[in-house]
PLY file of the C-alpha trace (Angstrom):
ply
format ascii 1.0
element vertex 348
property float x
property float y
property float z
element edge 347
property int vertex1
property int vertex2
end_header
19.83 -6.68 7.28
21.83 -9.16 6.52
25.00 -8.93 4.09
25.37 -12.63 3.71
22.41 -12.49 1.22
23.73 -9.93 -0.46
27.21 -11.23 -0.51
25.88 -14.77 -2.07
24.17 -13.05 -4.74
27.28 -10.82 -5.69
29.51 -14.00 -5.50
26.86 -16.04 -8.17
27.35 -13.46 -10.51
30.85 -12.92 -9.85
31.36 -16.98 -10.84
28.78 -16.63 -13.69
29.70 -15.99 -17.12
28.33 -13.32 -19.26
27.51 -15.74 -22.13
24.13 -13.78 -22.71
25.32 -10.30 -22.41
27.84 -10.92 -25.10
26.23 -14.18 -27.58
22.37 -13.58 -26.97
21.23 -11.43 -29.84
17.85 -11.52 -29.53
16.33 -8.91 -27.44
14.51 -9.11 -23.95
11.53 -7.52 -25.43
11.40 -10.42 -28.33
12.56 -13.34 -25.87
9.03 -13.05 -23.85
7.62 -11.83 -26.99
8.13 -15.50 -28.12
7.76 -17.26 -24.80
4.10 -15.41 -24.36
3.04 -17.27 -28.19
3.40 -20.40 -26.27
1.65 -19.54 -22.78
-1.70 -19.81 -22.86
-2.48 -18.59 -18.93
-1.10 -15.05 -18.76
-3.38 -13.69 -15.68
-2.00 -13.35 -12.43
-3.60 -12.46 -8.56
-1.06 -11.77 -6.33
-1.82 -10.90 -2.46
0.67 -8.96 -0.64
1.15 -8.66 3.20
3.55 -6.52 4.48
3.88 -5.93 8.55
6.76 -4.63 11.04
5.84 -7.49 13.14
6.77 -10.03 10.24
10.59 -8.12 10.17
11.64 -6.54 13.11
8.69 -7.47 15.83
7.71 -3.83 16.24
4.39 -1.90 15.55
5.31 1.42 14.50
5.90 3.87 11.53
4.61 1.85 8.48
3.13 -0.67 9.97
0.82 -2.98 7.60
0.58 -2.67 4.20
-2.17 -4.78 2.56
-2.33 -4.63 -1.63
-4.24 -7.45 -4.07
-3.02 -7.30 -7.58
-4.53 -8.48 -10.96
-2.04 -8.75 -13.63
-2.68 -9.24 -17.45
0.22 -10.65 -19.35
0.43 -9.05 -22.70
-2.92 -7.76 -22.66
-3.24 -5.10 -25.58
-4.44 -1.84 -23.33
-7.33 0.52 -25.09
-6.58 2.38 -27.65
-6.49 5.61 -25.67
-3.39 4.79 -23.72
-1.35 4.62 -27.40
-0.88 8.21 -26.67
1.66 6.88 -23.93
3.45 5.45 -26.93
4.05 8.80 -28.80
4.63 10.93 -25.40
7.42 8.82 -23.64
10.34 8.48 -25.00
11.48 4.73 -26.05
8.42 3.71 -24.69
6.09 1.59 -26.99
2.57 -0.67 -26.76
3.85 -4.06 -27.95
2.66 -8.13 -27.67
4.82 -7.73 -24.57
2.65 -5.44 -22.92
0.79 -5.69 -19.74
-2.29 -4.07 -17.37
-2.49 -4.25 -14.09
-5.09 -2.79 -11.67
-4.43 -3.38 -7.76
-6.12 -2.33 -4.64
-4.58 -1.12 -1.04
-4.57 -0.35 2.64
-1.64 1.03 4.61
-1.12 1.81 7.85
1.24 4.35 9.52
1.69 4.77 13.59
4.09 6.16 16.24
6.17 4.12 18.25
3.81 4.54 21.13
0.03 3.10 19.71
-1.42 3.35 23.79
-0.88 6.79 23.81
-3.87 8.55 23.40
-2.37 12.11 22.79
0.38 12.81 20.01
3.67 12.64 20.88
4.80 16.02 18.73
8.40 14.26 18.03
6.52 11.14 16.63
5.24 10.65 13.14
1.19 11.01 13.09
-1.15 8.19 12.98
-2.17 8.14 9.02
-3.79 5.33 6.99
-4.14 5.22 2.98
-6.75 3.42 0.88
-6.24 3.43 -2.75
-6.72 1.53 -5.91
-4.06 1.93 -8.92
-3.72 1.24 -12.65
-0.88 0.45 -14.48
0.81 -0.49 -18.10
4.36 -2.62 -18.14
5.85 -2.82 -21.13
9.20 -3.91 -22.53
11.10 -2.09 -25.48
13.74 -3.50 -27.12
15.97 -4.26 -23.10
13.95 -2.15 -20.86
10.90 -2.55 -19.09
8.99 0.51 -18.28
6.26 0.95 -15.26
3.58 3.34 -15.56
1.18 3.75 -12.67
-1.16 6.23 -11.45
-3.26 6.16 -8.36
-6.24 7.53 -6.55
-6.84 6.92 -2.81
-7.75 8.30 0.25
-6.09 9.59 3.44
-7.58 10.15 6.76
-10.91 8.65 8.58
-12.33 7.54 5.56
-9.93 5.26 4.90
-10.72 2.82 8.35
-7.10 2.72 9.58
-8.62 3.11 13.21
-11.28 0.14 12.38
-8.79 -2.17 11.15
-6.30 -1.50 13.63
-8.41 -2.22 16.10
-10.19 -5.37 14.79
-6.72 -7.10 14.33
-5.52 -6.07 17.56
-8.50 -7.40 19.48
-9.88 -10.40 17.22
-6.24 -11.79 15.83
-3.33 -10.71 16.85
-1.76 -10.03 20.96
-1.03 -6.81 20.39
-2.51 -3.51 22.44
-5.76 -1.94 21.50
-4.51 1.66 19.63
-5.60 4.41 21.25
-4.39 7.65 19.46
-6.35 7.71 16.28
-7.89 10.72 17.38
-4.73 12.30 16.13
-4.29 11.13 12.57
-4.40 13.56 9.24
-7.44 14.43 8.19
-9.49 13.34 5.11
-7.92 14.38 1.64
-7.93 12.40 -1.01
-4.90 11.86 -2.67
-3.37 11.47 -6.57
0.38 9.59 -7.59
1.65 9.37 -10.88
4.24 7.15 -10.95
7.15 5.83 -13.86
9.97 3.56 -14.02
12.39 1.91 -16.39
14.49 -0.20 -15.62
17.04 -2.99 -17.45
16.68 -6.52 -16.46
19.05 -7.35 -18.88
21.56 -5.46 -18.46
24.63 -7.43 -16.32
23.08 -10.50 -16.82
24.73 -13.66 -16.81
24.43 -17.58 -17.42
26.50 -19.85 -14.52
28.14 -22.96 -15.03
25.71 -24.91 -12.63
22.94 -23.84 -14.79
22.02 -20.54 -12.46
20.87 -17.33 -14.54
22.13 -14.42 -12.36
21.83 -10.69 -13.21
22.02 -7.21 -11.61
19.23 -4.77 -12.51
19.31 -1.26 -13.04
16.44 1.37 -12.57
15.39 5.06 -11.83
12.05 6.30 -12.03
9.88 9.44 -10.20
6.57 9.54 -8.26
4.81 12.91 -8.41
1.46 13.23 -6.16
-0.41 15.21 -2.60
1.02 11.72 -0.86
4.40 11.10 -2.24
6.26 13.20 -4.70
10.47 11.63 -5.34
12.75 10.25 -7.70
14.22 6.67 -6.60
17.59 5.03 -8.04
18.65 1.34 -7.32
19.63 -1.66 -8.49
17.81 -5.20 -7.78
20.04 -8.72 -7.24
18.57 -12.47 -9.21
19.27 -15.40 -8.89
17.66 -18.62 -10.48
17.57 -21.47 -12.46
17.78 -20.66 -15.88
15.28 -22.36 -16.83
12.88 -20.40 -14.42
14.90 -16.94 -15.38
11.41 -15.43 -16.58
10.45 -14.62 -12.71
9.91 -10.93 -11.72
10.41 -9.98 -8.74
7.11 -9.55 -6.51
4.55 -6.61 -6.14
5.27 -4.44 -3.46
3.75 -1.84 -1.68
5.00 1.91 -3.22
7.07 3.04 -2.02
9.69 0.08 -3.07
11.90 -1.58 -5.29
10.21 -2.95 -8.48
8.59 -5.94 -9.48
5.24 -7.39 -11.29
5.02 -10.50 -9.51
4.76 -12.09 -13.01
6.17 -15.41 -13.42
6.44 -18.26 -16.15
7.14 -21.57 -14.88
6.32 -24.73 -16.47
3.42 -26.51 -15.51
4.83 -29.62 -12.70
7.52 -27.66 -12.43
9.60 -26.52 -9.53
11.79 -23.05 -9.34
12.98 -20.64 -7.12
14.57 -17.21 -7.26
16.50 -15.32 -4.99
16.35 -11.43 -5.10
17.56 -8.73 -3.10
18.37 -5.22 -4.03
19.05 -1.89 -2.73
17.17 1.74 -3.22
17.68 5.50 -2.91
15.27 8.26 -2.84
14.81 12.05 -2.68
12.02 12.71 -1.17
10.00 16.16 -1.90
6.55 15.01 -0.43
5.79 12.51 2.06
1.85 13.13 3.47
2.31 10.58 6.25
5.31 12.89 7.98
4.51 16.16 6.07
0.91 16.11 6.99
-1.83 16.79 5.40
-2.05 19.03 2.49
-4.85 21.88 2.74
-5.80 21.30 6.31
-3.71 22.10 9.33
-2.27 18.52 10.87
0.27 17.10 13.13
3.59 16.66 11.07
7.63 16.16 11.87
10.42 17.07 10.07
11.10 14.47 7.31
14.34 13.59 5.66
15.13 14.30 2.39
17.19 11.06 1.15
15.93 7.69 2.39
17.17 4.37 1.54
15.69 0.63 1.57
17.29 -2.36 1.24
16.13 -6.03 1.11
16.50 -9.77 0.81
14.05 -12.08 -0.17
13.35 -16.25 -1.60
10.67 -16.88 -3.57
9.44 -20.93 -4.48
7.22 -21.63 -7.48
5.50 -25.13 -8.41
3.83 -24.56 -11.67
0.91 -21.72 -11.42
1.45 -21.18 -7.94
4.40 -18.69 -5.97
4.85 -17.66 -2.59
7.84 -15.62 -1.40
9.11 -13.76 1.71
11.36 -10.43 1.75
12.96 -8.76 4.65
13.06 -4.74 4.26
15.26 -2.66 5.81
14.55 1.57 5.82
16.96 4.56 6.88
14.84 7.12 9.30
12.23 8.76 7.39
12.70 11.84 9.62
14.42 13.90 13.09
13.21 12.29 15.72
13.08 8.53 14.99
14.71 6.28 16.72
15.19 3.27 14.95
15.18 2.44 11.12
12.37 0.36 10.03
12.29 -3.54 9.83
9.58 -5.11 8.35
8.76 -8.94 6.20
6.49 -8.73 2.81
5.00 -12.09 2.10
3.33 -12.84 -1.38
1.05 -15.38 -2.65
0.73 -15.46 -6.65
-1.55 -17.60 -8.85
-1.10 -17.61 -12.34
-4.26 -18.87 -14.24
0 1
1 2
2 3
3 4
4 5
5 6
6 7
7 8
8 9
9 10
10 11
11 12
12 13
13 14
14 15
15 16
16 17
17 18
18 19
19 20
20 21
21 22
22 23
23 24
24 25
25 26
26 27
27 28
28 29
29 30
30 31
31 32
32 33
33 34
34 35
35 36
36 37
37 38
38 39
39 40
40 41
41 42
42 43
43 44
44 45
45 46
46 47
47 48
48 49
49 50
50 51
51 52
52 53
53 54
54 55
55 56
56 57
57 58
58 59
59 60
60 61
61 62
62 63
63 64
64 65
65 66
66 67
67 68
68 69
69 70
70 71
71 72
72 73
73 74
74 75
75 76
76 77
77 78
78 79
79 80
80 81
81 82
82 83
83 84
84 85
85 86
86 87
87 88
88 89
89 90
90 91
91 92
92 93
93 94
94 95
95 96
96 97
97 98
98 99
99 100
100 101
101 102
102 103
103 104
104 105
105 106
106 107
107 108
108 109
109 110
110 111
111 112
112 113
113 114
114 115
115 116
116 117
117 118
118 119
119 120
120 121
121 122
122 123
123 124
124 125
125 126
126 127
127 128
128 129
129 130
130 131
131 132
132 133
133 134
134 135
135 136
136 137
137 138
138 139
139 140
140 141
141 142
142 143
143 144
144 145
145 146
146 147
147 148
148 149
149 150
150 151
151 152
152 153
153 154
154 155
155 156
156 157
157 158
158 159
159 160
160 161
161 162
162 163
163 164
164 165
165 166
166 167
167 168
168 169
169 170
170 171
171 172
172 173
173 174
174 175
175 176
176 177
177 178
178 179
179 180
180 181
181 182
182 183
183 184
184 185
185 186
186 187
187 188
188 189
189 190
190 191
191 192
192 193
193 194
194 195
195 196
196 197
197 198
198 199
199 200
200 201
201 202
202 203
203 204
204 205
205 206
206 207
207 208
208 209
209 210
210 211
211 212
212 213
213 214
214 215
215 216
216 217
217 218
218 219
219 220
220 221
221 222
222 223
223 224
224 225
225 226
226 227
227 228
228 229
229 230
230 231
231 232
232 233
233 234
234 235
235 236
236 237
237 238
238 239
239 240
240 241
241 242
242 243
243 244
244 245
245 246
246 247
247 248
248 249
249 250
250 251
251 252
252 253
253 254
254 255
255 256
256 257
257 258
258 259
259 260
260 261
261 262
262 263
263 264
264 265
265 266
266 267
267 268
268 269
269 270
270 271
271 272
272 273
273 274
274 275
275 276
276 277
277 278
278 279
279 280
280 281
281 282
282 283
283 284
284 285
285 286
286 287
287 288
288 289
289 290
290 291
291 292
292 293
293 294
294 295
295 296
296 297
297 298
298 299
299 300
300 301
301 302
302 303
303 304
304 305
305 306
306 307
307 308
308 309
309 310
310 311
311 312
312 313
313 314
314 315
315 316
316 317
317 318
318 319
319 320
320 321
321 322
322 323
323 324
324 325
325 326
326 327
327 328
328 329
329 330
330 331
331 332
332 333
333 334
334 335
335 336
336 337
337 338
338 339
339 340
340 341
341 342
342 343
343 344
344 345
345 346
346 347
């Protein structure tokens, strides 16, 4: 990765002053409260594309991600999810919260995809099709994230036909030739929550730049991942474009919506960056399969990410690019992994 990124960010709030932290009394849960009574298009489709070859020109360990994402602004969920409201602590359904429903396809490989037989110090071919539901929603100066999802792992989730197809038909890459060896069927559960404090060191420049540092913590329980993550996300943007999440990404990862509210013929941009720890209990895609005998390596426990990323809005439209950078996931691996995440949202 680059620090210089990460340095520029740190520097903008360094130079910023906390005028909001210590004059703005309103809340962040009644700021957007009152900025959604004025938007009238609160629905947003965001793609996501995330590849090693976009990052750090390889084709190994997590490979491709691919995710589409429906987003409901301050959609009122059914009634049976108020149960959320009494069961989590701080946690309540407000005009501020949000549904979103997404659908996905990973992809996970050794270093080695012409290989036909498994390398047994390699991570196991694995790919992961899943759709997830979630409710956002911010209380008082915290947003929370609650997620669960239901997917599939193994031949039944086409990781050796798409593979292939993109290899052959659009991209000049080799045909793979070990997915013989990946984890067998088994479909798979994740429960996921997160808070976090947008908030919370945020700050209003002199050059009219709204800069902030974002804590968060949250834990994933589930047959294909089961940690608790810690971090803290970098902004930087206009302020008058400060009401930009950061975008969707694939789990797991640092957080973000991909919501955004920017005024019709209007340009903005944000700059984000951030960086994550995890303790990792269960990891299918190294760990192997749960009830079936599979090939599997010895994982590591704490992994870390970090990333950089620009995105550029005009009105209803966003597109933005982040560059990832992962510790080893476990023994044997020889490199940490690289890889880009582009997004494309639409607000309409």
């Amino acid at each position: 990765m680059r620090p210089a990124i990460f340095t520029f960010l740190f520097a903008a709030i360094l130079l910023s002053s906390p005028a909001r932290a210590e004059e703005q009394k309103e809340t962040l849960q009644e700021q957007i409260a009152q900025r959604l009574v004025n938007v009238k298009d609160r629905k947003f489709i965001t793609l996501n594309s995330e590849n090693d070859l976009y990052g750090g020109g390889t084709d190994q360990n997590y490979t491709n991600g691919a995710r589409i994402t429906y987003f409901d602004m301050g959609k009122r969920p059914p009634e049976i999810f108020d149960v959320l409201d009494r069961l989590v602590p701080t946690f309540s359904i407000n005009p501020t919260t949000s549904v979103y429903y997404s659908l996905g396809h990973n992809l996970y490989t050794p270093k080695d995809i012409t290989r036909v037989t498994q390398d047994p110090n390699d991570r196991p071919w694995a790919a992961f099709l899943y759709t997830s539901a979630g409710l956002v929603s911010v209380t008082n100066n915290h947003i929370d994230e609650i997620e669960a999802t239901l997917g599939i792992v193994g031949p039944a989730a086409l990781g050796r036909q798409v593979q292939t197809f993109v290899h052959e038909n659009i991209s000049d890459s080799p045909t793979p030739r070990g997915w013989d060896n990946q984890l067998s069927n088994e479909p798979g559960l994740m429960l996921s929550w997160q808070r976090r404090w947008p908030e919370r060191y945020g700050f209003e420049g002199p050059l009219g730049l709204s800069a902030g540092v974002e804590p968060h913590f949250g834990v994933t329980l589930g047959n294909i991942y089961t940690y608790t993550n810690a971090g803290l996300s970098l902004r930087l943007s206009p302020s008058s474009g400060r009401f930009q999440d950061d975008p969707a990404r694939v789990r797991p990862a640092m957080p973000g919506t991909g919501a955004f509210i920017v005024d019709d013929g209007q340009f903005s941009w944000h700059l984000f960056g951030g960086i994550e720890g995890r303790a990792v209990a269960r990891n299918i895609f190294l760990d192997g399969n749960t009830f079936a005998d599979s090939y599997s390596v010895d994982k590591k426990i704490f992994v870390g990410d970090a990333s950089a990323g620009i995105a550029f809005t005009y009105g209803h439209t966003r597109l933005s690019y982040a560059l990832m950078y992962r510790t080893k996931e476990f023994d044997k691996q020889d490199d940490p992994s690289i890889f880009g995440t582009v997004s494309l949202g639409y607000r309409f």
